[in-house]
Backbone as a chain_set.jsonl record, in Angstrom:
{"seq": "XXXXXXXXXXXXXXXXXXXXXXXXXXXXXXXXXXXXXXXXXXXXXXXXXXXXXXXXXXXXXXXXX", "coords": {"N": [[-0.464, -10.78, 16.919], [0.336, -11.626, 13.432], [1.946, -14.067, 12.542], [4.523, -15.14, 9.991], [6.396, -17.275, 7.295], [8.451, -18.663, 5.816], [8.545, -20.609, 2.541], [9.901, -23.165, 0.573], [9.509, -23.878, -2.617], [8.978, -25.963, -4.908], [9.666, -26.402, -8.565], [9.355, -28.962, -9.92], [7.158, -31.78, -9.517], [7.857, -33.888, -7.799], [8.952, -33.068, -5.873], [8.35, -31.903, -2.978], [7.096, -29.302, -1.318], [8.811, -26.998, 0.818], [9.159, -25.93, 4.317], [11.153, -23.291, 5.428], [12.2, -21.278, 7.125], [10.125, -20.254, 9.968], [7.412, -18.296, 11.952], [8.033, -15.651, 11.695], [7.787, -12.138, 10.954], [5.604, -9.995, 8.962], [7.641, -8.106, 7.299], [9.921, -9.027, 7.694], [9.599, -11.622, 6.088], [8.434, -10.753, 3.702], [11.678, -9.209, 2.899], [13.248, -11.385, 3.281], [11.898, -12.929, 0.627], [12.553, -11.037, -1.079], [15.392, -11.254, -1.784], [17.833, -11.945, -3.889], [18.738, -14.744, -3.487], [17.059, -16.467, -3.072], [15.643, -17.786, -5.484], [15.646, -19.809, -7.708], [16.49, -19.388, -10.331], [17.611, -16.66, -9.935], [19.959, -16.991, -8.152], [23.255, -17.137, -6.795], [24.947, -18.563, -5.03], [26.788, -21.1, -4.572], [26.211, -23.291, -2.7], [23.25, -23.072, -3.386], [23.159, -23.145, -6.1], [23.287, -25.983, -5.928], [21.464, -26.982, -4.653], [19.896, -26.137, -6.492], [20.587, -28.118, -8.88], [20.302, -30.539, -7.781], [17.234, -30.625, -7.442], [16.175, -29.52, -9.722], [14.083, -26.227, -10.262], [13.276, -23.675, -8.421], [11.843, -21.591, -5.774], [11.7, -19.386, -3.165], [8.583, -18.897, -0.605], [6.306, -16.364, 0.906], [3.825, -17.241, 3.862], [1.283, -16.9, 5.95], [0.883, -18.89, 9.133]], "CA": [[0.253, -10.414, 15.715], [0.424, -12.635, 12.321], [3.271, -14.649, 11.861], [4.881, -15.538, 8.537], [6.723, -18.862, 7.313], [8.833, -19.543, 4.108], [8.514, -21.798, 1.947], [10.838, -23.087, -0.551], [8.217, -24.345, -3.79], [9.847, -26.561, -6.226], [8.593, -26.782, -9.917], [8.806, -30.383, -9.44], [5.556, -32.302, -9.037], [8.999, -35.477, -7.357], [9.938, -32.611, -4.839], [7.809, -31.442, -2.389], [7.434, -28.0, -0.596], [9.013, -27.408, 2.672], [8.659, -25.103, 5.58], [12.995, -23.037, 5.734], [11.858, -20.521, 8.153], [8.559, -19.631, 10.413], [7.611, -17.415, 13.387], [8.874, -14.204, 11.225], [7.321, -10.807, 11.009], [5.964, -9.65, 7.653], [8.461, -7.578, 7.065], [11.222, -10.24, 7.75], [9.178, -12.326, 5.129], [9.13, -9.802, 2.651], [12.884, -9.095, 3.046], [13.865, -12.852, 2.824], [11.74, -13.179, -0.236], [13.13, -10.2, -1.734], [16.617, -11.172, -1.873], [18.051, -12.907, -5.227], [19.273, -15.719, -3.428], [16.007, -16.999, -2.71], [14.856, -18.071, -6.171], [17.215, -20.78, -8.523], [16.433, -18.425, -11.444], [18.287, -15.584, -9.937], [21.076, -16.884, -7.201], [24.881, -16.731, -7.226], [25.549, -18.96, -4.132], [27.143, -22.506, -4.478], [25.03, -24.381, -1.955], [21.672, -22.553, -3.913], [23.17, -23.692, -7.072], [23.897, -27.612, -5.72], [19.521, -27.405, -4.511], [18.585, -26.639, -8.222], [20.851, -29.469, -9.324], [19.863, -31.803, -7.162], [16.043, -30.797, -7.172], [15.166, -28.506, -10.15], [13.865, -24.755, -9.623], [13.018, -23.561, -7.187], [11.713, -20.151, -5.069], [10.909, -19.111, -1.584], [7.542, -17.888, -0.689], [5.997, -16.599, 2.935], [2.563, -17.636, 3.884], [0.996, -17.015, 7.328], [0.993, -19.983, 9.791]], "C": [[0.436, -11.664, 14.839], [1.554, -13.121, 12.072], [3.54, -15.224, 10.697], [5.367, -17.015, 8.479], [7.014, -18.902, 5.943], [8.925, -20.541, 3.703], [8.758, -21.98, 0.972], [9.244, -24.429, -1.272], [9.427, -24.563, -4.726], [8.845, -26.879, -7.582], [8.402, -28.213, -9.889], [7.807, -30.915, -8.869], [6.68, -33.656, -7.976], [9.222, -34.242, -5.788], [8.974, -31.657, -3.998], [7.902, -29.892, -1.666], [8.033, -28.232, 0.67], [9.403, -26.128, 3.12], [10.303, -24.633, 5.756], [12.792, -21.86, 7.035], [10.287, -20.2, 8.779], [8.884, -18.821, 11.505], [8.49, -15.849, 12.938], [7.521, -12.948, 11.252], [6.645, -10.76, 9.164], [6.729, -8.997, 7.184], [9.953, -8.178, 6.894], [11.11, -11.05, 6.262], [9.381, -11.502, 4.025], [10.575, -10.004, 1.809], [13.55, -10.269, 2.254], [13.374, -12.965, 1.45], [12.449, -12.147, -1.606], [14.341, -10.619, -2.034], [16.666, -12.768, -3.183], [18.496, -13.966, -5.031], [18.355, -16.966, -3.186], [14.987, -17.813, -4.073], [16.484, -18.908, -6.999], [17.396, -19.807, -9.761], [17.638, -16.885, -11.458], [19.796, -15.822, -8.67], [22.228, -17.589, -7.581], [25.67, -18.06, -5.967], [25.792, -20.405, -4.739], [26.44, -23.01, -4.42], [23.82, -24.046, -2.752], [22.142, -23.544, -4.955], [23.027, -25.691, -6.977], [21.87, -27.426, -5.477], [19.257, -27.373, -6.248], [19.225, -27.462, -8.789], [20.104, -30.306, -9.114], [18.167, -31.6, -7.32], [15.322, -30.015, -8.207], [14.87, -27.187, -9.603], [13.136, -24.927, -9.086], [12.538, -21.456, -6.78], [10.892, -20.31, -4.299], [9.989, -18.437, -1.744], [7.077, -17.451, 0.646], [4.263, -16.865, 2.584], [2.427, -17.305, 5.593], [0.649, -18.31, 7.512], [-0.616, -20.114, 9.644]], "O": [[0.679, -12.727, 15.411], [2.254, -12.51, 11.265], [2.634, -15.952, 10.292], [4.981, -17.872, 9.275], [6.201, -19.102, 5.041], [9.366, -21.487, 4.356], [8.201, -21.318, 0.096], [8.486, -25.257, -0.765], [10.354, -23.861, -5.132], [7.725, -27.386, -7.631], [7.253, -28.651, -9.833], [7.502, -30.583, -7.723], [5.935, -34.425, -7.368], [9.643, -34.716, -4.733], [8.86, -30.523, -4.463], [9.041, -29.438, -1.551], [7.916, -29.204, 1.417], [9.933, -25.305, 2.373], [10.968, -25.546, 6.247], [13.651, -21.927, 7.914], [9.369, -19.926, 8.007], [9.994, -18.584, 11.981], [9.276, -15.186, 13.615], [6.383, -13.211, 11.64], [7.184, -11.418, 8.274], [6.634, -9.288, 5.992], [10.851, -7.823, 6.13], [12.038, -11.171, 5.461], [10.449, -11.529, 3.414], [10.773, -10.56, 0.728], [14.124, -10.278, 1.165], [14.333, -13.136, 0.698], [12.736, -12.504, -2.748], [14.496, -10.102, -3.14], [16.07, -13.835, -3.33], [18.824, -14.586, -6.043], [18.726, -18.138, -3.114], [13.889, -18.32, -3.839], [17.696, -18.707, -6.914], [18.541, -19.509, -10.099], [18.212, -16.309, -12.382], [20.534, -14.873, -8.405], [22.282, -18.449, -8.46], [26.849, -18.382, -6.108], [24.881, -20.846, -5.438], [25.761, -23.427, -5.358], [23.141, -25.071, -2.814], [21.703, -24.693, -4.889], [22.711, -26.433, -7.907], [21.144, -27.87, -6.366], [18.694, -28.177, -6.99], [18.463, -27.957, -9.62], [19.327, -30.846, -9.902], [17.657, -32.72, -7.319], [14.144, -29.716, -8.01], [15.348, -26.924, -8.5], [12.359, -25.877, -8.994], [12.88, -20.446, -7.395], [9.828, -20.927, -4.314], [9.96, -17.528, -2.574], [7.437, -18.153, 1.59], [3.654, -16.746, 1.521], [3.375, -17.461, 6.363], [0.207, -18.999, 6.593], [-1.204, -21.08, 10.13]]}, "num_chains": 1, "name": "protein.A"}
């Protein structure tokens, strides 16, 4: 079975991608990407808001391993 793997993608050419979850399901992946907290454009949380300070936008993506 195919495992997934998010990955937070910054518009920043200074801020590299990086690996926030792997070893998921597609359906997990999906899910996670689905949710508005997952992109700087659309989330409400504190801590989200303090990443696109500190690093620019931002949004999670899945990719198989």
């Amino acid at each position: 079975m195919t495992k997934y793997k998010i990955v937070r993608q910054y518009q920043s050419d200074h801020t590299r991608s990086r690996t926030i979850k792997s070893g998921l399901t597609l359906e997990q992946a999906q899910a996670h990407c689905r949710d508005p907290e997952t992109s700087s454009s659309t989330c409400t949380r504190s801590d989200r808001k303090r990443i696109t300070k500190r690093n620019g936008a931002w949004f999670d993506s899945y990719t198989d391993k």
